[in-house]
C-alpha positions as CSV (number, residue, x, y, z in Angstrom):
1,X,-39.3,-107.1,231.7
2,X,-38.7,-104.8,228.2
3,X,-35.4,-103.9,229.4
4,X,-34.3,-107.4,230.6
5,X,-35.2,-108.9,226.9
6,X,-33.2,-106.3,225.3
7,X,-30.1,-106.7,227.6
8,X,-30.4,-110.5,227.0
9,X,-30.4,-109.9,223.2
10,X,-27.9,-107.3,223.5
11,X,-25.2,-109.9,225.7
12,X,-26.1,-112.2,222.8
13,X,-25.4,-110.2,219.9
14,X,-21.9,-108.5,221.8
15,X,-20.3,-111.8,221.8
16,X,-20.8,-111.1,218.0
17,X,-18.3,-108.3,218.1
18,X,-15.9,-108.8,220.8
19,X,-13.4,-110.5,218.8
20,X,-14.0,-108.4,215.8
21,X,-9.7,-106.4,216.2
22,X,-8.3,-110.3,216.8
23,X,-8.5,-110.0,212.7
24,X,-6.0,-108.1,211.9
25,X,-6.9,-108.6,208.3
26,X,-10.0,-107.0,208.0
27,X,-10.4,-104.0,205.8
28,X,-13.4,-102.4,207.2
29,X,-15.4,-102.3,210.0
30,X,-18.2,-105.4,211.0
31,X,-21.4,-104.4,210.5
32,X,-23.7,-105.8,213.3
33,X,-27.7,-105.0,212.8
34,X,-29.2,-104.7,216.5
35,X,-31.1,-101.8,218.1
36,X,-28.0,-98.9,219.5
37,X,-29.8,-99.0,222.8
38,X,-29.4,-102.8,223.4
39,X,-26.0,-102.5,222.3
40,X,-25.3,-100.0,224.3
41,X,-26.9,-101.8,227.4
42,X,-24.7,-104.7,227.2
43,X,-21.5,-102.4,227.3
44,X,-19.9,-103.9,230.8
45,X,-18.9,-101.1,233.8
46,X,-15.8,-101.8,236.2
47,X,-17.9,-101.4,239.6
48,X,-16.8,-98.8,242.6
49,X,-13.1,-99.5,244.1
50,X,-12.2,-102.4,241.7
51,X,-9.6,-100.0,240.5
52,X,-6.0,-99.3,242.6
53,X,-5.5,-96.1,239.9
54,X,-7.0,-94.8,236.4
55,X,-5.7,-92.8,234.1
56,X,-3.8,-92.9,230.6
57,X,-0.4,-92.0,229.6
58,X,0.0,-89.4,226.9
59,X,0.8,-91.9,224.6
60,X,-1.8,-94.2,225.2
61,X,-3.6,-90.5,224.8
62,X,-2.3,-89.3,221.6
63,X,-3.1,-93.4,220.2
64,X,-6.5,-92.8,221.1
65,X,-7.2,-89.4,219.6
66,X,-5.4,-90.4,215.6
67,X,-7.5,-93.7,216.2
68,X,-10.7,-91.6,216.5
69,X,-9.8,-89.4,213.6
70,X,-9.1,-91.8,211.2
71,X,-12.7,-93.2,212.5
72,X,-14.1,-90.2,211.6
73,X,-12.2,-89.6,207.9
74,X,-13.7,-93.4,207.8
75,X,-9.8,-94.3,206.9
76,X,-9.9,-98.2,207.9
77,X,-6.4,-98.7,206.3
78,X,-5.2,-96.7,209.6
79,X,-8.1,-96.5,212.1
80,X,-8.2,-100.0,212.3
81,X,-4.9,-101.7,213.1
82,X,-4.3,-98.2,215.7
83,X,-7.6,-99.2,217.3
84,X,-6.3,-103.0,217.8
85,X,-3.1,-101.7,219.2
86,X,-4.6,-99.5,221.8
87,X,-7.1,-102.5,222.9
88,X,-10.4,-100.9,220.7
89,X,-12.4,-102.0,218.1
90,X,-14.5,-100.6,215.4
91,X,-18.0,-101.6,214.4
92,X,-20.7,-100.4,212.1
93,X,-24.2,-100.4,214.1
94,X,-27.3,-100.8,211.6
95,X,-30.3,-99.9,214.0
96,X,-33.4,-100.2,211.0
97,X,-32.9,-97.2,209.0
98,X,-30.1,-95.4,211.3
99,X,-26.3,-96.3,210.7
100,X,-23.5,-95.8,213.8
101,X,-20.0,-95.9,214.0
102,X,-19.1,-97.3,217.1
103,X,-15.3,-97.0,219.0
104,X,-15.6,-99.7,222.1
105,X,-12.9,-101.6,224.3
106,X,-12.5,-104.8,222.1
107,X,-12.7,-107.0,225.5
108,X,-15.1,-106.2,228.1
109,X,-12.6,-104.1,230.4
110,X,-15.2,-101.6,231.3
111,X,-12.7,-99.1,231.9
112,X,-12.4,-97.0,228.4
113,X,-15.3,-95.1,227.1
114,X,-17.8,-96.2,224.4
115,X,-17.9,-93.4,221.5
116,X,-20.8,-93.6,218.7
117,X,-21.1,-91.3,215.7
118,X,-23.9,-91.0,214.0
119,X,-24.1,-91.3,210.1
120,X,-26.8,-89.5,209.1
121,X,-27.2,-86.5,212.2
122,X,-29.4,-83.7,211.9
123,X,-28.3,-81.6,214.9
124,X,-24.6,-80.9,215.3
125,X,-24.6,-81.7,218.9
126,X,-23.0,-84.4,221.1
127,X,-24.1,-86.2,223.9
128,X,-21.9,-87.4,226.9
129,X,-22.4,-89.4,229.8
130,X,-19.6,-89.3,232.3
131,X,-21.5,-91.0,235.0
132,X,-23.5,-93.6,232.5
133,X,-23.4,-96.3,235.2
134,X,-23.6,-94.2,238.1
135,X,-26.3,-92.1,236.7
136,X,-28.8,-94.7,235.6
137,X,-31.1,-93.2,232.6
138,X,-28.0,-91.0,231.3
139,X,-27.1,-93.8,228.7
140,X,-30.9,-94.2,227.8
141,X,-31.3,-90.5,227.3
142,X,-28.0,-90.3,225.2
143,X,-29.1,-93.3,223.0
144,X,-32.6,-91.1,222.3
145,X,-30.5,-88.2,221.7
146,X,-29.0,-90.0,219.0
147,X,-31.9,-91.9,217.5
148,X,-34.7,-89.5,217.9
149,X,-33.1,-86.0,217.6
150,X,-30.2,-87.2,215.3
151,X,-27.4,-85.8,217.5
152,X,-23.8,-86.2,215.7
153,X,-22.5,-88.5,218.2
154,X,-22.8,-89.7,222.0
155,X,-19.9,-90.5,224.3
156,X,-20.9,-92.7,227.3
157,X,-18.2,-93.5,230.1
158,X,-16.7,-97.3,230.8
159,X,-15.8,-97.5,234.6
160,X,-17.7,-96.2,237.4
161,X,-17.4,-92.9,238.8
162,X,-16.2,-94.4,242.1
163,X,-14.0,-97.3,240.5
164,X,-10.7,-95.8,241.4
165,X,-9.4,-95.8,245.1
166,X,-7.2,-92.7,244.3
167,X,-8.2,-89.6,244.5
168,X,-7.2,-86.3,242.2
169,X,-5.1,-83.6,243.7
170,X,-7.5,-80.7,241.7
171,X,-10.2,-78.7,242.7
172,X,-13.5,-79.5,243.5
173,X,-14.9,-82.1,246.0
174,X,-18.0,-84.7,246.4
175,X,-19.3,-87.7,249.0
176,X,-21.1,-89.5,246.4
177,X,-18.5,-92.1,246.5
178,X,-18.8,-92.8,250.1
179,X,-16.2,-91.1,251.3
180,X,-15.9,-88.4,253.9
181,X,-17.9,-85.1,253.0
182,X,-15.2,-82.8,251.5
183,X,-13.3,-85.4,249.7
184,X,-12.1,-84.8,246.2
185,X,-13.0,-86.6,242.9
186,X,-12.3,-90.0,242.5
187,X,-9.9,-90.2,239.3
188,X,-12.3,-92.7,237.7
189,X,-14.7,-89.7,237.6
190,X,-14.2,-88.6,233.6
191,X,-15.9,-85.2,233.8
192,X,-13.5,-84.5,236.5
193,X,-9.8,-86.1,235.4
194,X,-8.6,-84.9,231.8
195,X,-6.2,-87.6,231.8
196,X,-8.7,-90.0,230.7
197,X,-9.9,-91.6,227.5
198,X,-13.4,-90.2,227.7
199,X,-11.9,-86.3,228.1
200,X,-9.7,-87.3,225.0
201,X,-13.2,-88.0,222.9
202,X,-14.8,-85.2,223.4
203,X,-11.3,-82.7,222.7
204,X,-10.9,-85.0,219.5
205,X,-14.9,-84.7,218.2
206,X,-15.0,-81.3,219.5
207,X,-11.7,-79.6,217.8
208,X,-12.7,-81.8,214.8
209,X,-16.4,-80.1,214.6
210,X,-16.1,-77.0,215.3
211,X,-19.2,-75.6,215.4
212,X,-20.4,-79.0,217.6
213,X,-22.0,-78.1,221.0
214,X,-21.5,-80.8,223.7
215,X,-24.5,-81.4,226.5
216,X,-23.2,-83.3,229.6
217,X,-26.0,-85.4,231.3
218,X,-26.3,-85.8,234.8
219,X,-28.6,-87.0,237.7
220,X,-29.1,-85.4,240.7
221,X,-30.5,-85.8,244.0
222,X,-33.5,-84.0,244.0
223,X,-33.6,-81.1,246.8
224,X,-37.2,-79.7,247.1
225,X,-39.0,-79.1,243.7
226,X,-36.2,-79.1,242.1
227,X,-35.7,-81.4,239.0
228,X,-33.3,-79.9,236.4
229,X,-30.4,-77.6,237.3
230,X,-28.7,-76.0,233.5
231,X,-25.5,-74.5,233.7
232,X,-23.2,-73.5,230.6
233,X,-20.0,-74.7,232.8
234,X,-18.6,-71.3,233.5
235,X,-19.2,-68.2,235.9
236,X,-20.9,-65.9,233.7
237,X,-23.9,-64.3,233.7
238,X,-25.7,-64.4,230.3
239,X,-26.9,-60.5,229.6
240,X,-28.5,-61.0,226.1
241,X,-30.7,-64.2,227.6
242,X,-30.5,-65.9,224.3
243,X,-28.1,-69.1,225.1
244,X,-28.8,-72.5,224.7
245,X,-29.1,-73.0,228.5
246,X,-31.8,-70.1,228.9
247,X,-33.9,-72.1,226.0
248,X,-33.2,-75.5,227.6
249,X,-34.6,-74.1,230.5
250,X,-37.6,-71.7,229.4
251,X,-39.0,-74.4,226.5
252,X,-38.7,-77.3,229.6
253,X,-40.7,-75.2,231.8
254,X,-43.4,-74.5,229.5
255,X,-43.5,-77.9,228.2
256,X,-43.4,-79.3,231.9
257,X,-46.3,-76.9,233.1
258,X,-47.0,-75.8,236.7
259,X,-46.5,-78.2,239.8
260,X,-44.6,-80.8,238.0
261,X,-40.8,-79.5,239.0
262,X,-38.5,-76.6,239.1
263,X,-36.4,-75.9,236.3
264,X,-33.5,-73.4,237.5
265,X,-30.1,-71.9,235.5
266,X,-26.9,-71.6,237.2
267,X,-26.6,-68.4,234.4
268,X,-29.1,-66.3,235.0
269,X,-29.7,-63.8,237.7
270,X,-33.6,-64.0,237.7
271,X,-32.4,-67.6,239.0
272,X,-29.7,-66.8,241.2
273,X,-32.4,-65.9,244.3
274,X,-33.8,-69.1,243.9
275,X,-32.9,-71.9,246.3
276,X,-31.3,-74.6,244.1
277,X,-28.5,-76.9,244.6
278,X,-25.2,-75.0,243.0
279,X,-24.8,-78.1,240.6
280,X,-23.1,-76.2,238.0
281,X,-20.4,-77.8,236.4
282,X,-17.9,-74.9,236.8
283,X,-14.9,-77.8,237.7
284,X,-15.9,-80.0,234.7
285,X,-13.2,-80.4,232.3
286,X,-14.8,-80.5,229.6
287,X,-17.1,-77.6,230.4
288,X,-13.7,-75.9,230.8
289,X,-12.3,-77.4,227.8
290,X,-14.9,-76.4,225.5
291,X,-15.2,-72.8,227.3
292,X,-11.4,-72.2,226.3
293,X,-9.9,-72.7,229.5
294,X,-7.4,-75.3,231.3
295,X,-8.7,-78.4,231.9
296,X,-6.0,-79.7,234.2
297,X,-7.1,-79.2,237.1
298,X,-10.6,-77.8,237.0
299,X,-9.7,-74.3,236.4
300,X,-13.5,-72.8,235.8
301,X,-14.0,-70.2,233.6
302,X,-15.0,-67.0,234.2
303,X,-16.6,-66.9,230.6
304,X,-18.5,-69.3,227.9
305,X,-18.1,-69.9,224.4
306,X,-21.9,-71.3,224.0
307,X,-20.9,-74.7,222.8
308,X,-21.4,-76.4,226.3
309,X,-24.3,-77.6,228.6
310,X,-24.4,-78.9,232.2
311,X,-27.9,-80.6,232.5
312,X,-28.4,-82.0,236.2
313,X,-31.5,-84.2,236.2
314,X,-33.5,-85.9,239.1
315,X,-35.1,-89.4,238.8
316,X,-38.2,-87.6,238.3
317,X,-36.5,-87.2,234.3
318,X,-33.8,-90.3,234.6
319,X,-36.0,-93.2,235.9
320,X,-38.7,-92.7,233.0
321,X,-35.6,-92.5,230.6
322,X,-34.6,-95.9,232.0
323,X,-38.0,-97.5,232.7
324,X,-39.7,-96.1,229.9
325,X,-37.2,-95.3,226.7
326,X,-39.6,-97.3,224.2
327,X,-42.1,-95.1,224.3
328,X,-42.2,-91.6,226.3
329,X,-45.2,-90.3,225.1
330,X,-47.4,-89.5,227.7
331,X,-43.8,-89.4,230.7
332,X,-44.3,-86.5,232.0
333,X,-40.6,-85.1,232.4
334,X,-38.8,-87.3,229.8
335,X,-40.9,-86.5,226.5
336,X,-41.0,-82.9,227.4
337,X,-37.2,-82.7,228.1
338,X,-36.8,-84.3,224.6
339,X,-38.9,-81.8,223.0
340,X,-37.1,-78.8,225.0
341,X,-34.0,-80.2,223.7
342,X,-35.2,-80.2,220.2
343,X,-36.0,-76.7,220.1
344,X,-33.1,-75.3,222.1
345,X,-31.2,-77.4,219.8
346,X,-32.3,-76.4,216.0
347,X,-31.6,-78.7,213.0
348,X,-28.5,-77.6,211.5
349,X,-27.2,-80.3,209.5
350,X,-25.2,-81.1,206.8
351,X,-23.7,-77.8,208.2
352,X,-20.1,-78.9,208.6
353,X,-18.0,-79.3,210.4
């Protein structure tokens, strides 16, 4: 019933800002005052096959990427006509006390991604979720990401995973889509196709912060006991056992406590004899973007640069992430896996960029 009232006063308040690039006049962004959550929740999703083909040109590309720059020197003069042109508009989010940039299709396509940057972050950290309508509680978990833990910015996909009815000719292969076992990506599935609008995001925020780590949120089908599977997106094996995965992992377990899920890493060795589901993100572009490889066509990476995170989740974590976002005190996978994040994740803002 909570969630239906805010998606109602969310689909009320969007009408607000859907026409906001018709005025070409406009010197700075809109400022709309309604909860990033709601906002977020009204964002529409192109549903499986609706799409003969998706992908963007280079230009189309390149328009995006200097539109999200001059978004983030806050250079309206420039970022707002360019945003227009590529069929995106700009909005200032006022959530109470927290203040969000917000890059969004200016018509409700649901096809480009949804980018939000947070004005006043305290962990240099950004969230994505390639599969936000796929993956239900992703988009929840990457709006708390933002609010509670001050994260820099989120980026939350447009179409559906399985929107496309092309497939890509790269490595890697899944069913999810309902097609026959072995069958590769659709090209509507961003963390798989660089070509795409949402891949362009997280190269623009990512070469423009360089110090920014990127956590890519998943859900999972849960095999067993198994309810969180943490991979750094490449094939190495971490020898010091100080990474950001190994302290997602060991601070969620603690914080979880026994008989209440299996926590694994796709990095570790004292894992590796486990039996988990190899979700491990090795053919994600960005994963292989950020860990200095070719993105392509899924090249994985032998090696990892520490800036990047592959969380698979069950609906053990999701569903109280989408049932119960007002309030997880008490959850019993959701508040710890926020607090495990915190700590794996230090404050270390205004340490720019």
């Amino acid at each position: 019933m909570i969630r239906r009232f805010v998606m109602c006063l969310a689909l009320s308040l969007f009408g607000l800002g859907t026409g906001l690039a018709q005025q070409d006049d406009r010197t700075e962004p809109e400022v709309i005052q309604v909860q990033l959550l709601a906002w977020l929740a009204a964002r529409p999703h192109v549903s499986p096959n609706s799409l003969g083909d998706m992908g963007f040109d280079p230009i189309s590309r390149e328009r995006f990427a200097e539109a999200l720059k001059h978004v983030l020197d806050e250079n309206w003069a420039e970022a707002l006509p360019l945003a227009h042109r590529i069929g995106y508009e700009i909005v200032w989010l006022q959530d109470g006390n927290q203040r969000y940039l917000v890059l969004q299709e200016d018509y409700p396509h649901g096809i480009g991604p949804t980018v939000v940057i947070s004005k006043q972050p305290k962990r240099n950290v950004i969230a994505e979720a390639p599969h936000s309508t796929f993956e239900q509680g992703t988009p929840e978990e990457a709006a708390i990401l933002l609010d509670q833990l001050g994260f820099r910015a989120a980026i939350l996909s447009g179409a559906h995973r399985c929107a496309a009815a092309t497939f890509l000719q790269c490595r890697g292969h899944t069913a999810v889509c309902g097609d026959r076992p072995g069958s590769p990506y659709r090209k509507s599935d961003v963390a798989h196709n660089p070509t795409t609008l949402f891949h362009v995001a997280h190269v623009t925020l990512t070469n423009a912060w360089t110090k920014a780590k990127a956590i890519s949120l998943h859900g999972m089908r849960k095999r067993g006991n198994t309810i969180t599977v943490l991979s750094d997106g490449s094939h190495a094996m971490d020898g010091q056992q100080q990474s950001t995965v190994k302290a997602i992992r060991d601070n969620f377990r603690r914080l979880l406590g026994q008989g209440k899920g299996n926590v694994y890493s796709c990095n570790h060795s004292d894992d590796i004899p486990a039996s988990f589901p190899p979700l491990c993100g090795t053919t994600n572009v960005q994963a292989i973007e950020l860990n200095g490889g070719t993105a392509q066509c899924g090249l994985s990476t032998d090696n990892s640069t520490g800036r990047f995170v592959h969380m698979e989740q069950s609906w053990d974590i999701l569903g109280e992430f989408h049932r119960q976002w007002a309030n997880l005190e008490g959850t019993l996978h959701a508040g710890p896996m926020v607090e495990a994040l915190a700590i794996a994740f230090p404050q270390d803002m205004p340490d720019q960029p």
